[in-house]
C-alpha positions in Angstrom: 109.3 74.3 141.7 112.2 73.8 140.0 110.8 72.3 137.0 108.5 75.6 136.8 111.6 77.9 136.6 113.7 75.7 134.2 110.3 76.1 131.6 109.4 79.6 132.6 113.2 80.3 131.8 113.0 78.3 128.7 110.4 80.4 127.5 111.6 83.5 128.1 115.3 82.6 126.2 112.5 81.9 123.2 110.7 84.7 123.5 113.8 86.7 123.6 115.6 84.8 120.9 112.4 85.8 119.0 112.0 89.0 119.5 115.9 89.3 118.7 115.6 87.9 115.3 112.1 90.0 114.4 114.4 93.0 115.1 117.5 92.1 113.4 115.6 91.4 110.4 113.8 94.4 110.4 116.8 96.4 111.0 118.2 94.6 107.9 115.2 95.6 105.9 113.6 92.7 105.7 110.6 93.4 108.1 106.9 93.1 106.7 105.9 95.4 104.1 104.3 98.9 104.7 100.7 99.4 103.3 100.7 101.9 100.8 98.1 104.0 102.9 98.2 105.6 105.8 95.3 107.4 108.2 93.6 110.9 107.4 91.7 112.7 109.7 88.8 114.0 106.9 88.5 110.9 104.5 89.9 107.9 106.4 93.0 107.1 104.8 95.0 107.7 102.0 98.1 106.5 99.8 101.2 107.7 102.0 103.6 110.6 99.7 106.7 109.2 98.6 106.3 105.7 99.3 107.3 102.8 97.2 106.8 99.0 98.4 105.1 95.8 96.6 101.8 94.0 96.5 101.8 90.3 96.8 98.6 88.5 96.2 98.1 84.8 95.8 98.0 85.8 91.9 100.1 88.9 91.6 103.1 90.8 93.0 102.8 94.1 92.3 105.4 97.1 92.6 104.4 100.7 93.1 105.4 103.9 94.4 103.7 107.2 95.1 104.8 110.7 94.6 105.3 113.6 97.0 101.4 114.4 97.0 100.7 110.3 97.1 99.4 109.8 93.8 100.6 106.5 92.2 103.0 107.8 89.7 102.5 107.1 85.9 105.3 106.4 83.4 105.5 109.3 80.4 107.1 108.7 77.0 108.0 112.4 77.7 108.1 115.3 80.5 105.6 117.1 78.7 102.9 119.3 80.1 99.2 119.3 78.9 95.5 119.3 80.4 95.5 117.1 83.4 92.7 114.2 83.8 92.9 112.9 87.0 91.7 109.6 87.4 90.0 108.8 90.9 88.3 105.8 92.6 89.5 102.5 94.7 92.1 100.1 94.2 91.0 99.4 90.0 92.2 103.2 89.7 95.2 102.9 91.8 96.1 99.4 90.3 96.2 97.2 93.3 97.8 93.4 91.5 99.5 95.3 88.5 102.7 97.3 87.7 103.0 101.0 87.3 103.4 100.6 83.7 99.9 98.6 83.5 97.5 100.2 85.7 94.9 102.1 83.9 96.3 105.9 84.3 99.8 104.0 82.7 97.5 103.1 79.5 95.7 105.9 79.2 98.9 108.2 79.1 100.7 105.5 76.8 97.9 105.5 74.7 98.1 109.4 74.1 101.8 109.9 74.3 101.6 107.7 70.9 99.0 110.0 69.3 100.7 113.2 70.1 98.4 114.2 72.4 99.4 116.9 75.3 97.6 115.3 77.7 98.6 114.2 81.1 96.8 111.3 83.2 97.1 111.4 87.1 96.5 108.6 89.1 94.5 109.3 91.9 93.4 106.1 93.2 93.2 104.6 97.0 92.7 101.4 98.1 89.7 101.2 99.6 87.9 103.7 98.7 84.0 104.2 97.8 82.6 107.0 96.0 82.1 109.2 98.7 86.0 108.8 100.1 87.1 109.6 96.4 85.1 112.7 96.2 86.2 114.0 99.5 89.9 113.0 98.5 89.3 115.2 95.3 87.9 117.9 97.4 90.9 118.3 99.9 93.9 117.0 97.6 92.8 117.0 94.3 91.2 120.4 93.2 95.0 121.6 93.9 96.1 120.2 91.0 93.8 121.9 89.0 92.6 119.0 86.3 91.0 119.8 83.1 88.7 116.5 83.7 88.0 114.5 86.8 86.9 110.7 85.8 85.5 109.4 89.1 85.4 105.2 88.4 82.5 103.5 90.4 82.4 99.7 90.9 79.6 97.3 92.2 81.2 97.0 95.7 80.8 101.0 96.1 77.2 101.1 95.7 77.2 98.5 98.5 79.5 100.8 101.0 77.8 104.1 100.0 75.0 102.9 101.7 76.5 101.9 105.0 77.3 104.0 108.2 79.6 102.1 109.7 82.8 99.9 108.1 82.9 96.1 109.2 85.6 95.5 111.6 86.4 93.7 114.6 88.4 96.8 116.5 84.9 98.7 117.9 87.7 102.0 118.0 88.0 101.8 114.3 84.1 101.1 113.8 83.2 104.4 115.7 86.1 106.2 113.7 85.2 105.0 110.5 81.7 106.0 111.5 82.5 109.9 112.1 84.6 110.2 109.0 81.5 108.7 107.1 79.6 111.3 108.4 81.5 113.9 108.1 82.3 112.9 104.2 78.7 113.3 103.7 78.3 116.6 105.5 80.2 118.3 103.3 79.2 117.1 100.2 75.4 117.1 101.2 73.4 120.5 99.2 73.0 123.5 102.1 69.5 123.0 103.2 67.0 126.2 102.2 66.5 128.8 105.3 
């Protein structure tokens, strides 16, 4: 019996010691790193507003930041106004294993800044996302910002989740939630049906 407490209190001082140190160092600031989304009610997720954090992959580490609306923000040459494109899609838009300064919005606006032009490109990218999220996103955060053009950027792996119901995970909760925002994403972008 004795023998049981001196473990069981051996334990404990380890679990406590532990859970001391995982606090300390998250106090500290060096905890784990937040994901640069967050949940939404209507299309899932999306990237959290004024965030900033980095991506490590085993190939990249990658720094961004998002402004107030949540957009991944895109260096200018200058703080001039023009016709907005918004850029929208998954992680390619939003740049998932580059630098602000290289993701495809960043090139884009580079790229007309040094021909004069008064354009201005947005990033509106999520990680994530399939067409159908993307559209949805557009349709309750995106239409505010009133673009000229909207380029929507499709990849293989959306054509595979635009035809699925559910999301794979393990968490059944998250299944069945993942299953009513599907639906409801394509609710409101199916055409009214005729009286």
């Amino acid at each position: 019996m004795a023998a049981l407490r001196t473990i069981l209190a051996w334990v404990l001082a380890v679990a406590t010691l532990v859970l001391g140190v995982e606090f300390g160092l998250r106090a500290i600031g060096l905890g784990p790193e937040h994901p640069p989304v967050e949940f939404d009610d209507v299309v899932g997720w999306r990237n959290r507003p004024s965030a900033r954090g980095v991506l490590d992959g085993h190939e990249f580490t990658a720094h961004w930041s998002t402004d107030a609306r949540g957009m991944r923000e895109t260096p200018r040459a200058s703080s001039h106004s023009g016709a907005k494109v918004l850029l929208v899609g998954d992680s390619f838009v939003f740049g998932t294993a580059v630098d602000e300064r290289d993701t495809l919005a960043a090139r884009l606006q580079a790229e007309w800044d040094a021909q004069g032009r008064e354009l201005v490109a947005l990033n509106g990218g999520v990680l994530g996302y399939d067409t159908a999220q993307a559209a949805a996103w557009f349709a309750r955060y995106g239409a505010d910002l009133a673009p000229r053009a909207v380029v929507l950027f499709a990849y293989e792996n959306d054509l595979y989740w635009n035809t699925r119901d559910v999301y794979v995970s393990r968490d059944s909760a998250a299944r069945r939630r993942a299953s009513t925002i599907r639906r409801r994403v394509r609710a409101a972008f199916e055409p009214p049906r005729p009286a």
